[in-house]
N, C-alpha and C positions, 0 to 999 in steps of 0.2 A: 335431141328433139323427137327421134319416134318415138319415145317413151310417154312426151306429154299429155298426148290424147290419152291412152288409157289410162293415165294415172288420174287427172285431172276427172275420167267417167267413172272411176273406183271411188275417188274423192265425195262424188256427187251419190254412190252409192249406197256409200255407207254412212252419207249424213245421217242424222234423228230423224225416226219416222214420227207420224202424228196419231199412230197407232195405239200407244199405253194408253190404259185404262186401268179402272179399280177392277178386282177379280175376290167371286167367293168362291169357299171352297165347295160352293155347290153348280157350276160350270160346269159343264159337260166335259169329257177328253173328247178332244177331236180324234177319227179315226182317220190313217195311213193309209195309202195304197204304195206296193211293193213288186215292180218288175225290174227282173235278172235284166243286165243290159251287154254283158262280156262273160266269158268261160274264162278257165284257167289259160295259164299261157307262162310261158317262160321268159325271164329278163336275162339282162347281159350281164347284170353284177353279181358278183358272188355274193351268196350265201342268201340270197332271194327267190320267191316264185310267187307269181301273182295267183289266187286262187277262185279269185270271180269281184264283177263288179254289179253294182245294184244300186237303182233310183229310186228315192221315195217321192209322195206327193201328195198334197190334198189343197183342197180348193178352201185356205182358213188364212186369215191374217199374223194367227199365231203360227203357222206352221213357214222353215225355214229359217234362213240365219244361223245354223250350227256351228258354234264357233269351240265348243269343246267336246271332250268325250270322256266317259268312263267305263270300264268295265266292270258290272254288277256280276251277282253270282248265280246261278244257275244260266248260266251260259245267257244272260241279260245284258244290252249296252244301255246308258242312257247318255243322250248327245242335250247340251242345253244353249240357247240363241241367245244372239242380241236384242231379242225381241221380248225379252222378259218369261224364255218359256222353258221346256224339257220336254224332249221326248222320248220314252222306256220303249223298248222294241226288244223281241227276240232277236239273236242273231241270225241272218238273212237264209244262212246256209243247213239251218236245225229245222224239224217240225216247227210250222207256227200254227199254232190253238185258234179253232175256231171263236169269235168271241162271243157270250150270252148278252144276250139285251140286258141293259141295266147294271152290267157285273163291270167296273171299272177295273177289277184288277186281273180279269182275262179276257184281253186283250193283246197279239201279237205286237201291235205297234199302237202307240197313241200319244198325241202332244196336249200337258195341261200348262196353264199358268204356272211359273215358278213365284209361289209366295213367300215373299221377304216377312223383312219387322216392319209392322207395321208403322212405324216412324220413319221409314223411310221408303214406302211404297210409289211414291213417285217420284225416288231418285234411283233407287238402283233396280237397272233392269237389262243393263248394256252388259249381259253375261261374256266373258272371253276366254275365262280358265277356270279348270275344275281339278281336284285334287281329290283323295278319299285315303282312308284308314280302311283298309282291311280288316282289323281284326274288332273294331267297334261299328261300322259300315258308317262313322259318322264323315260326312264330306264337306269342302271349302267352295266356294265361286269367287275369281276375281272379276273385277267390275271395270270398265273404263265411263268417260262419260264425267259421274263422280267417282274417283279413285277408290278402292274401298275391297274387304275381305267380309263375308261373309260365311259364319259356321249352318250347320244345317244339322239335324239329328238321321240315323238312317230310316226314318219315317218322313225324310223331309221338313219337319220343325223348326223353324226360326231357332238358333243357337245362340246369338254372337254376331259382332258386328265391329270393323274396325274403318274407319274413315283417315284414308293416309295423304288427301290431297294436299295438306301444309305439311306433309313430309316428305314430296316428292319433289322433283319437277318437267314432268310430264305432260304432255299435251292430251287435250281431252279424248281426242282416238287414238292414244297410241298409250293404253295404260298397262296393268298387268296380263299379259298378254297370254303367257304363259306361266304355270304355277303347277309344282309338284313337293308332295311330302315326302320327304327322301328315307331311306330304312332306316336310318338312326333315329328319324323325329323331328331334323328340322323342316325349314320351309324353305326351297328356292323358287323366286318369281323374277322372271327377265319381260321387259316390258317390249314390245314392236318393235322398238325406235335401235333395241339395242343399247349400247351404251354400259350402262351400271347395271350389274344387277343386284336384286338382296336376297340375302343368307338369313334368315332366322333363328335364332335356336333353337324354335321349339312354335307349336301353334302361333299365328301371326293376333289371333283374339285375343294374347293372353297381355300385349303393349309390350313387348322387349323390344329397342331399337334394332336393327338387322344390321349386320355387315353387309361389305359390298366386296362382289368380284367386277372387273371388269370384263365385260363379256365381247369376243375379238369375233367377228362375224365371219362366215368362211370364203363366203365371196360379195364384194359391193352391190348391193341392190337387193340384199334378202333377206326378208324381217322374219324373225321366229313368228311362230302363231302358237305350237304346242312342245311339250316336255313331259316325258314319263322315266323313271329309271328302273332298268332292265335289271332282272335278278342278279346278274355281273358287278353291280352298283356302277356300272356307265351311262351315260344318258342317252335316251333316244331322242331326236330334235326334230321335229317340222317346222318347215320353212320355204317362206314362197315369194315370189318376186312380178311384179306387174312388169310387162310386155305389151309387144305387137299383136294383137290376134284376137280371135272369139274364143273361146272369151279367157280375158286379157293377163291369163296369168302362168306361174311357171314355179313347179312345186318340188321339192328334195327334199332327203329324209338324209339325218347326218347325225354322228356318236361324238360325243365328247366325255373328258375325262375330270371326276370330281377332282380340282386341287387339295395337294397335304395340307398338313398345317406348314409345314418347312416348303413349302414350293411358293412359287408366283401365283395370287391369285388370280385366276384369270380362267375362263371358259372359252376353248379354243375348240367351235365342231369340226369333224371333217364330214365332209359329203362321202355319203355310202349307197346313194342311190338317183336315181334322178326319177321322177314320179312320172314326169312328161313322157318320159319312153316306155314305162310300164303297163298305164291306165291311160281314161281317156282326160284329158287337162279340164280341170274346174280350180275355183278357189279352196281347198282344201286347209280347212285351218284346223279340226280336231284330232288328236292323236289316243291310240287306245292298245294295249297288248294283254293276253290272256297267254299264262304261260301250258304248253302242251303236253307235259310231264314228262318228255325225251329232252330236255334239252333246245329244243325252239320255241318259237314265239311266232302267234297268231296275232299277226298288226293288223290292226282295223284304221282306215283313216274317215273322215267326214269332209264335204264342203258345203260352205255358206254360201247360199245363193244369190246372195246381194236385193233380194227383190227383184231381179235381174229378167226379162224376157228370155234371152239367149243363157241362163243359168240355169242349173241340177243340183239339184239335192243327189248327191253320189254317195257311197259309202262301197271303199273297197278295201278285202280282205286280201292280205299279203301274208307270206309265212318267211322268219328268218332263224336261219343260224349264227345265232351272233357268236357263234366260234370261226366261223367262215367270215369275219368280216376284219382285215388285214388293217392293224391300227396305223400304218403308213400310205394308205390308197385314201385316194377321194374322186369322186365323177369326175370328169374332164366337163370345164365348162360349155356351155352353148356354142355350137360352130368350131366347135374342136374335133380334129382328127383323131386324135387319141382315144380311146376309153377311159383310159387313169390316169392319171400325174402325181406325182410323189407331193405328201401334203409338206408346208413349209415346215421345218426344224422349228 
């Protein structure tokens, strides 16, 4: 029962706003404002250190709702909403360029319309995962709302479009949730809800039916939100759970391991961090890593602000050694005394 409240105020949160509209591509970027809110600071789990945390903000309709992330190149994020939007920012922690009047593409921070195909410009706009090709910068969005895959050029150009709602069975918020292109070329997408997930062989535009794993969640009550895979080819997982509190939520960051072909297919995370004890608690559903050429990794995470009064636009940077991170440990859960507990066999 303490759960009901906030679940039932999140529910109400993340209904459809009445906010989408037609968008040209002659629309202003809205511009960011960017204050540090936290220093560095040290956590309890190995192979972790928090390195600062930062609020963004601006007084726009399009701005908020980050439900994914990417990491572009020259040291660029771009985070994209359920609001139908993106927003390119420097990273918080670099020089940021002052901007020239008129010049949209210098600019430290700014959110435009993400324009789809035009055939489906007023269905898909409920963005919740982002994937990218490095070596083409062309990138994917998954959708909830209408279920669906969209390609994009790395100019951002309408590419490609898949519509999987009569090949799902998914509830209209809880769709591809998460979606990553794995180094070999396929596609893994795990939805909220958990459950099933699909395996592609290859681009999801191209129509090949997906395998399924089954995906075994680490502990009751916590939906994935994001998925990236770490140079290691292990995966990195965000994942968050409604609670008691302001605001009402509770976030971990967990590795799991690609199955063989000879194994149980099955995606089993174990929790490697607990976010709640790190940074300060927001809804945090985007996931992002830049590798640092020693062997770590610069996690960036994001959260959605629900439209929310008592909500932040957060973005905090973490650094890991995923050699430091013991494939037998997972966080101890909530109101545990332990720090670790040995994860199940």
């Amino acid at each position: 029962m303490p759960r009901l409240l906030p679940a039932v105020l999140l529910a109400i949160a993340l209904a459809p706003g009445t906010f989408v509209r037609s968008q040209t591509p002659s629309d202003p970027p809205v511009d960011v404002a960017l204050e540090q809110i936290a220093e560095a600071s040290a956590v309890q789990e190995p192979g972790w250190r928090v390195e600062g945390v930062w609020e963004y903000s601006a007084q726009h309709l399009l701005f908020g709702g980050f439900s994914a992330l990417l990491a572009m190149n020259n040291h660029h994020l771009t985070a994209f909403s359920d609001r139908g939007a993106r927003m390119r920012f420097v990273e918080p922690d670099r020089p940021q360029p002052k901007p020239r009047a008129g010049d949209r593409h210098n600019r430290a921070r700014y959110v435009v319309r993400q324009l789809v195909d035009r055939k489906y410009a007023r269905e898909l706009w409920d963005i919740e995962s982002a994937t990218r090709d490095p070596a083409t910068g062309a990138y994917w969005l998954g959708f909830e709302n209408v279920h669906a895959f969209h390609r994009f050029t790395n100019a951002s150009a309408a590419d490609g479009v898949r519509i999987i709602d009569k090949e799902v069975d998914w509830s209209v918020n809880s769709g591809a949730e998460a979606m990553v292109r794995l180094a070999d070329g396929r596609f893994l997408v795990i939805p909220e809800s958990g459950g099933q997930a699909l395996l592609y062989p290859r681009d999801p535009i191209a129509g090949d039916a997906p395998e399924t794993l089954t995906y075994i969640s680490p502990q009751k009550g916590f939906g994935i939100t994001d998925v990236k895979q770490m140079p290691d080819g292990r995966l990195l997982i965000l994942l968050r759970s409604v609670v008691w509190g302001i605001p009402p939520f509770e976030a971990r960051i967990a590795i799991a391991d690609l199955p063989g072909a000879d194994e149980p297919q099955e995606l089993a995370p174990r929790f490697v961090l607990d976010l709640t004890r790190a940074v300060p608690p927001e809804n945090y559903e985007g996931l992002a890593f830049r590798d640092r050429g020693d062997g770590t990794l610069d996690v960036w995470i994001i959260s959605d602000d629900n439209r929310a009064l008592m909500q932040r636009t957060l973005l905090a940077k973490l650094v890991l050694d995923p050699k430091a991170l013991c494939k037998a440990d997972k966080v101890a859960p909530a109101g545990s005394d332990e720090t670790h507990q040995k994860a199940r066999d």
